[in-house]
C-alpha positions as CSV (number, residue, x, y, z in Angstrom):
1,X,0.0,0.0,0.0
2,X,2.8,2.3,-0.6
3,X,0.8,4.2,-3.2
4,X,-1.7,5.2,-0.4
5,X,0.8,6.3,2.4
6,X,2.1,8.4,0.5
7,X,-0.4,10.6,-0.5
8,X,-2.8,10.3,2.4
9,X,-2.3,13.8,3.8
10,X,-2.9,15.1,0.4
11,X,-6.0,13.6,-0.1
12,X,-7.2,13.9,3.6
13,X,-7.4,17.8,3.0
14,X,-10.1,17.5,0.4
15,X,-12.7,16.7,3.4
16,X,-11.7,20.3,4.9
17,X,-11.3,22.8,1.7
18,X,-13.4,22.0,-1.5
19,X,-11.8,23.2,-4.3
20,X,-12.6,25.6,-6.8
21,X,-14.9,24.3,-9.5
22,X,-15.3,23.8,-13.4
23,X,-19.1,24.7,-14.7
24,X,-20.6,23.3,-17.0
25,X,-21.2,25.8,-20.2
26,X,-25.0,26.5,-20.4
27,X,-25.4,27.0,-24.4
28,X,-23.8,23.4,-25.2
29,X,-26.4,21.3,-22.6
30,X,-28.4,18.7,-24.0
31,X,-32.0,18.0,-23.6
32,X,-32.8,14.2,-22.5
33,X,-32.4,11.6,-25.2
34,X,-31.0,13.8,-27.4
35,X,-27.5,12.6,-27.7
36,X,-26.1,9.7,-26.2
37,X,-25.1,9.9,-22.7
38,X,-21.2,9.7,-22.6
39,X,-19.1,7.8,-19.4
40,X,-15.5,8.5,-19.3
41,X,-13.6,5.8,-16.4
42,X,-10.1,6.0,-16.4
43,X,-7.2,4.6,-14.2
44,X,-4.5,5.8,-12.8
45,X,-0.9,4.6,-12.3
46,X,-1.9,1.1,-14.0
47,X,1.3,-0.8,-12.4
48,X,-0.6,-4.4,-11.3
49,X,-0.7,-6.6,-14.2
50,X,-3.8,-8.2,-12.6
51,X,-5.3,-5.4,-12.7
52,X,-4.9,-4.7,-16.3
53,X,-6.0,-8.0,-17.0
54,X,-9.5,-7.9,-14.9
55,X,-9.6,-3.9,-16.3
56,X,-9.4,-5.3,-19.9
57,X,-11.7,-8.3,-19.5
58,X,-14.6,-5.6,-17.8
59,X,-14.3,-3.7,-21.2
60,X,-14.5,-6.8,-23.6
61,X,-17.8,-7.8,-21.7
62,X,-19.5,-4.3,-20.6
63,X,-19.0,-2.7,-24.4
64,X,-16.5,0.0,-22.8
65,X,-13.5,1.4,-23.7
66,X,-11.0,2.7,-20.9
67,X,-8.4,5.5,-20.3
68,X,-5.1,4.2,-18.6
69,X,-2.7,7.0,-17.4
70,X,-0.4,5.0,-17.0
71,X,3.2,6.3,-14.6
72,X,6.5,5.0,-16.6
73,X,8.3,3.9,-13.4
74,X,6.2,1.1,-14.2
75,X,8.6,0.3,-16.9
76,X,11.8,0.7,-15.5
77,X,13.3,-2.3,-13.4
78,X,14.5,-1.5,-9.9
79,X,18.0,-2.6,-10.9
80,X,17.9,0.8,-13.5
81,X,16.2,2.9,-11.2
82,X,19.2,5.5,-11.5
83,X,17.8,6.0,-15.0
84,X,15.2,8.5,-13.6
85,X,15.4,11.6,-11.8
86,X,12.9,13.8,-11.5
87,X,12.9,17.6,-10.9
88,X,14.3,18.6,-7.6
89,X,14.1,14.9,-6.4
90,X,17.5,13.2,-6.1
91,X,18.7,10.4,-8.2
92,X,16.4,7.1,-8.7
93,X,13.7,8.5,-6.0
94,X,10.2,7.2,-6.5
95,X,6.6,7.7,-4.7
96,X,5.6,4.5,-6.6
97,X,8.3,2.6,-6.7
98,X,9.4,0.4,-9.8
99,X,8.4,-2.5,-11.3
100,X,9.6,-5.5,-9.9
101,X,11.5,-7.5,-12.2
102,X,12.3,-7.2,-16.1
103,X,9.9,-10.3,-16.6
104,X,7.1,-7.9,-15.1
105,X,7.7,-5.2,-17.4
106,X,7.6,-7.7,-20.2
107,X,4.1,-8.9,-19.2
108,X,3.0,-5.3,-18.5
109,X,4.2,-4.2,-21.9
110,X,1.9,-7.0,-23.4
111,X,-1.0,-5.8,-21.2
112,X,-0.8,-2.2,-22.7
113,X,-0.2,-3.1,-26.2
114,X,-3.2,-5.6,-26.1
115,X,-5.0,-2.8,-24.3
116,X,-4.3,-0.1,-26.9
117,X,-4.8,-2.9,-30.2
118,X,-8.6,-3.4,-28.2
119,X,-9.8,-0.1,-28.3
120,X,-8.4,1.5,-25.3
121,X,-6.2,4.8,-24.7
122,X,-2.6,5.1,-22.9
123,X,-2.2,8.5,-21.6
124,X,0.6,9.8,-19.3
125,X,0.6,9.7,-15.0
126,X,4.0,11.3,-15.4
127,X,7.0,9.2,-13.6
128,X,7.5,9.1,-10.4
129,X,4.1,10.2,-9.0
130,X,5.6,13.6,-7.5
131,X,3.5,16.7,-6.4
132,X,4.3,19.2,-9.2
133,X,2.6,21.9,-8.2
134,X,5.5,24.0,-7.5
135,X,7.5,22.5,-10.7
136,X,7.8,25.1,-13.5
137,X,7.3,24.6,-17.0
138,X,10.9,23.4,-17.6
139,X,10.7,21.3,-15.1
140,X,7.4,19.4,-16.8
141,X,9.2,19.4,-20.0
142,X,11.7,17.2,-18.8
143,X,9.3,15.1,-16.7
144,X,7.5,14.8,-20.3
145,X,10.6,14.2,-21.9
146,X,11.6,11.5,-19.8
147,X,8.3,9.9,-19.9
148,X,8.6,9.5,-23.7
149,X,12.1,8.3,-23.8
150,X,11.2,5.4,-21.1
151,X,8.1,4.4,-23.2
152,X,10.0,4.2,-26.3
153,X,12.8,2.4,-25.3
154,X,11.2,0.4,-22.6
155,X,10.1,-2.5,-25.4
156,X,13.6,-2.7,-26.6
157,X,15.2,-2.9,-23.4
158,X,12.4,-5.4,-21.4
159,X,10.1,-7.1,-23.7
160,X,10.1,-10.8,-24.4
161,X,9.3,-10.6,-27.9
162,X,10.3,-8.9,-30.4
163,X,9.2,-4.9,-30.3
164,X,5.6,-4.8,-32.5
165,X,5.9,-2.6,-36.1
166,X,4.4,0.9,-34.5
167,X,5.2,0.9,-30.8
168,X,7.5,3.7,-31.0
169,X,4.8,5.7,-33.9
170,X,1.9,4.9,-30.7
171,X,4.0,6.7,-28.0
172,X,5.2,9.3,-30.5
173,X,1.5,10.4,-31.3
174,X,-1.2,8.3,-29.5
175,X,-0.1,9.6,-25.8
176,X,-1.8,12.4,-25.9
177,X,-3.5,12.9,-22.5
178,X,-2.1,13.6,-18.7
179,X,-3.6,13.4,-15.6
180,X,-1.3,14.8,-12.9
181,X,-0.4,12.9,-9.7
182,X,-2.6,14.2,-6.7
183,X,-4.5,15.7,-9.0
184,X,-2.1,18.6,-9.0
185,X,-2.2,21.1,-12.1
186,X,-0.7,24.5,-12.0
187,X,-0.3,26.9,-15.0
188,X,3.0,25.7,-16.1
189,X,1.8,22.3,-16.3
190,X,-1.0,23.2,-18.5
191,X,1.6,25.5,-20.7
192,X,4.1,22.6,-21.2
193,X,1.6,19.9,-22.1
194,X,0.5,22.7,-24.8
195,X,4.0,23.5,-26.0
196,X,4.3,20.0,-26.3
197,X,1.1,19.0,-28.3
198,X,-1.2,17.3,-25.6
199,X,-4.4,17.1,-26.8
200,X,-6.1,16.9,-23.1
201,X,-5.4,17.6,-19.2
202,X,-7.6,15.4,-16.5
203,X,-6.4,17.1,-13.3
204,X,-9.3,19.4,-12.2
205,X,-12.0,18.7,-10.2
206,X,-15.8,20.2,-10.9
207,X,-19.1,20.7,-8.9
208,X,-20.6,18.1,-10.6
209,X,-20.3,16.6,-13.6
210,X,-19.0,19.2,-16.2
211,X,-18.2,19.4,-20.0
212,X,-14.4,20.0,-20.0
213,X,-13.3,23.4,-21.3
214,X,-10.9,24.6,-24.2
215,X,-8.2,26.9,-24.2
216,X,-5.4,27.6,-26.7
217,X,-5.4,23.8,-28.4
218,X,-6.1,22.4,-24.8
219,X,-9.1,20.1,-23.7
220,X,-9.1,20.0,-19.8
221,X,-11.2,17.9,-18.1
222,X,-12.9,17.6,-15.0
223,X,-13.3,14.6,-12.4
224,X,-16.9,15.6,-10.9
225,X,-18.1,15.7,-7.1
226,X,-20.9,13.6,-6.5
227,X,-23.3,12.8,-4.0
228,X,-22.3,9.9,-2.1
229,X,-23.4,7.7,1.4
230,X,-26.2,8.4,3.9
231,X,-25.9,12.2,4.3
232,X,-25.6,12.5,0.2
233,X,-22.5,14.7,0.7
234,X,-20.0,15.6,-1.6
235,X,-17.1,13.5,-2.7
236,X,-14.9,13.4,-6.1
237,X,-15.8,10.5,-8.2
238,X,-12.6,8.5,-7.4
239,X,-12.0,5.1,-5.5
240,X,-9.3,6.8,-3.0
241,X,-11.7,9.9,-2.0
242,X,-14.0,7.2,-0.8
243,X,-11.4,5.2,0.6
244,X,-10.8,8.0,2.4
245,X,-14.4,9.6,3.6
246,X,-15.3,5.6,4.1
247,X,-12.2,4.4,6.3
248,X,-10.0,7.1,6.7
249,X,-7.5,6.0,4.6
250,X,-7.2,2.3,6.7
251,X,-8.4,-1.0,5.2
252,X,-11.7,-2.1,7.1
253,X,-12.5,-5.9,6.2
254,X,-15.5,-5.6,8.4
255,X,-17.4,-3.5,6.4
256,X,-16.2,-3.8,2.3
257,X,-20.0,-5.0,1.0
258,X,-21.3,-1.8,2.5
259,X,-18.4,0.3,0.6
260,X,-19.0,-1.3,-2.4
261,X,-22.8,-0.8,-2.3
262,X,-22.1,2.9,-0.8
263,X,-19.8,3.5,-4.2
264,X,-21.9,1.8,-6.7
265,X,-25.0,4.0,-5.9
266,X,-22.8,7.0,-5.8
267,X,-21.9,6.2,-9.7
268,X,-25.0,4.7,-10.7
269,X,-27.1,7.5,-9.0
270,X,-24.5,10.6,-10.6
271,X,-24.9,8.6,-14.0
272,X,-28.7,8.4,-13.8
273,X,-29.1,12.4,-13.0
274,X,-27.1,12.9,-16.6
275,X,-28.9,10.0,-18.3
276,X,-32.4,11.2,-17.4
277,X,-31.6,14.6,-17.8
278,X,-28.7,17.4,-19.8
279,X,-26.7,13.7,-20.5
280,X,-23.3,15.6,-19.6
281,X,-20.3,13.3,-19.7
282,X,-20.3,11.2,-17.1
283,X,-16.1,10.7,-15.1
284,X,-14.8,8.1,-12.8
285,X,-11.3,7.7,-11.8
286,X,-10.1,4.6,-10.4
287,X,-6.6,3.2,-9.2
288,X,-4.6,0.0,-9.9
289,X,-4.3,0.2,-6.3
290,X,-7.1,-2.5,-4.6
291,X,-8.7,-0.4,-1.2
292,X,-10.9,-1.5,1.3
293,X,-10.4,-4.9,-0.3
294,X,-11.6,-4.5,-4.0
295,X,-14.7,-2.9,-2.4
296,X,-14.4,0.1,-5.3
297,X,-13.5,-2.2,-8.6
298,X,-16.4,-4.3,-8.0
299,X,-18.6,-1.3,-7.5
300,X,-16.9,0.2,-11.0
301,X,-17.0,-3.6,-12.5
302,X,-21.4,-3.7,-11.2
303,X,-21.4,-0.2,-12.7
304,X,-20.0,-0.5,-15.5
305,X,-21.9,-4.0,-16.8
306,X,-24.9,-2.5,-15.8
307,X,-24.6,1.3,-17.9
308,X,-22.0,0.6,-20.5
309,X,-24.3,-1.9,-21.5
310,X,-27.4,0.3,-22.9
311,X,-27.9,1.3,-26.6
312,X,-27.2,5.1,-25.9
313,X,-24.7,5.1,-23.8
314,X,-20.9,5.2,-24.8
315,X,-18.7,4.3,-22.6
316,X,-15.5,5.3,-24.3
317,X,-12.2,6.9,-23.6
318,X,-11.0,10.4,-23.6
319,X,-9.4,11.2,-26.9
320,X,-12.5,9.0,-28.8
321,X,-14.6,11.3,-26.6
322,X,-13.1,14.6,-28.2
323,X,-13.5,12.8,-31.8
324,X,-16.7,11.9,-31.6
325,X,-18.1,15.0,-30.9
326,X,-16.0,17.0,-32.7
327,X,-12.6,17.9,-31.4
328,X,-11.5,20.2,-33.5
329,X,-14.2,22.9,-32.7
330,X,-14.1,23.9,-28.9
331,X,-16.5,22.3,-26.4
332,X,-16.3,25.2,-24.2
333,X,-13.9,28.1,-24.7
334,X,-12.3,30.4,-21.4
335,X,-9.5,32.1,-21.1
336,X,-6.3,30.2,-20.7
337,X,-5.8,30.7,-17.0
338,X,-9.2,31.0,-15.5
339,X,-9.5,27.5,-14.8
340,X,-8.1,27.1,-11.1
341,X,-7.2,23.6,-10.5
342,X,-6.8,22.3,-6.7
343,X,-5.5,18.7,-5.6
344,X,-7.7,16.5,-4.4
345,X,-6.8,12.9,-5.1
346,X,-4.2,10.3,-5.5
């Protein structure tokens, strides 16, 4: 559970200072049943190789198509750590940690490419899972950098079969999303991933769910607060805010059915207010990091069969999202920095 020591205290100061919020834009809502209702989930970090496996066999059955942003420690073997520095951290330092043997990487580099060949989108977690609020823009340009170098060259160095014609053309121009660790953004993040030709930022964090918002080339969307448990308060639609509001951060064995049910009608009751009503893209976020058992997968894998499933809804990932309704016109056009984003997450 190293992933979750090490950013409780972030993620703990959500429950005490909301952050400032996204809105949706008035003049692009939807009436009901006029469009199909749209479900983004994506996962962070996607290290476990389990997890990749039970992620991709819930899409192959439930009709859906996920977003992985994925961190590249994950393919670099401990024994190379040395490799990776990021800024201001010394030499080989990780919050994640690194993948635990070359045959690991091997497998984990099948996983993605399977994922990818199936439908699904690889987009960037950065490296080392480091707060980079304070970095400045050179600073996410070499993070960036980095990133790309390691997924180019991680097939050649750690994969078990021969490197697949287009591996190094799909991380050249198919990564083309970022969600920042803790849910971090800052101004010179979002001016780097421009600079560099992102497509899309998932950092921020809006009052409900919320188109996402264009400025200068750059899509950002918006992980939504929803209502969630007995006292239908607010929480951000991700496994480890519930983690936290349900446990405080600690494993409970005693009570993972009533998490589970207590996340699954958080989803399925935010997705029904959009399906019945505007149909404004639905988000989830979800770790490769099991908490409170698996209490939050199985609510996402009952969610999921159960939405993903319907003839108007399109569960799909983030850059198919942008396509299919038109990318290349703006969804929802502000000015470049009037978009505050505030951590919030894992």
């Amino acid at each position: 559970m190293r992933l979750i020591s090490c950013a409780l205290a972030a993620s703990l100061a959500f429950t005490a200072c909301m952050p400032a919020f996204a809105s949706e834009s008035p003049e692009l809502r939807g009436s009901i049943g006029s469009k199909p209702q749209y479900v983004l989930i994506s996962f962070d970090n996607s290290g476990s190789n389990a997890l990749w496996e039970r992620s991709r066999a819930l899409a192959e059955r439930s009709n859906a198509k996920f977003t992985y942003f994925l961190s590249c420690v994950f393919l670099i073997d401990r024994a190379d750590r040395k490799s990776y520095q990021a800024p201001g951290e010394s030499n080989g330092r990780s919050n994640i940690g690194y993948a635990a043997s070359k045959a690991d990487i091997a497998k984990r580099l099948d996983n993605i490419w399977r994922a990818r060949n199936e439908g699904n989108e690889i987009a960037s977690h950065a490296c080392g899972h480091f707060d980079g609020r304070t970095w400045t823009k050179a600073d996410w340009i070499r993070e960036f950098t980095t990133y790309k170098q390691v997924l180019r060259t991680a097939w050649a160095k750690y994969g078990s079969d021969p490197e697949p014609e287009g591996w190094k053309a799909f991380v050249d121009t198919e990564v083309r999303g970022f969600r920042a660790p803790y849910l971090s953004a800052s101004p010179a993040l979002l001016s780097a991933l421009k600079d560099l030709g992102y497509a899309f930022d998932a950092s921020s964090v809006s009052k409900g769910p919320a188109l996402p918002v264009h400025a200068a080339g750059l899509y950002q969307f918006a992980l939504p607060t929803i209502s969630e448990g007995p006292e239908h308060r607010p929480v951000v639609a991700m496994d480890y805010n519930m983690f936290v509001r349900h446990s405080g951060g600690f494993e409970r064995a005693d009570h993972l059915n009533e998490f589970e049910n207590r996340a699954y009608d958080a989803f399925k009751g935010a997705f029904e207010r959009q399906y019945k009503g505007e149909r404004i893209p639905f988000q989830i976020g979800i770790h490769f990091t099991l908490m409170n058992g698996d209490a939050y997968w199985r609510a996402l894998e009952r969610f999921t069969s159960d939405v993903c499933t319907k003839p108007d809804v399109r569960c799909t990932t983030y850059s198919d999202y942008l396509k299919q309704t038109g990318a290349e016109a703006p969804v929802a056009v502000v000015p470049a920095v009037s978009r505050k984003v505030t951590g919030s997450g894992i």
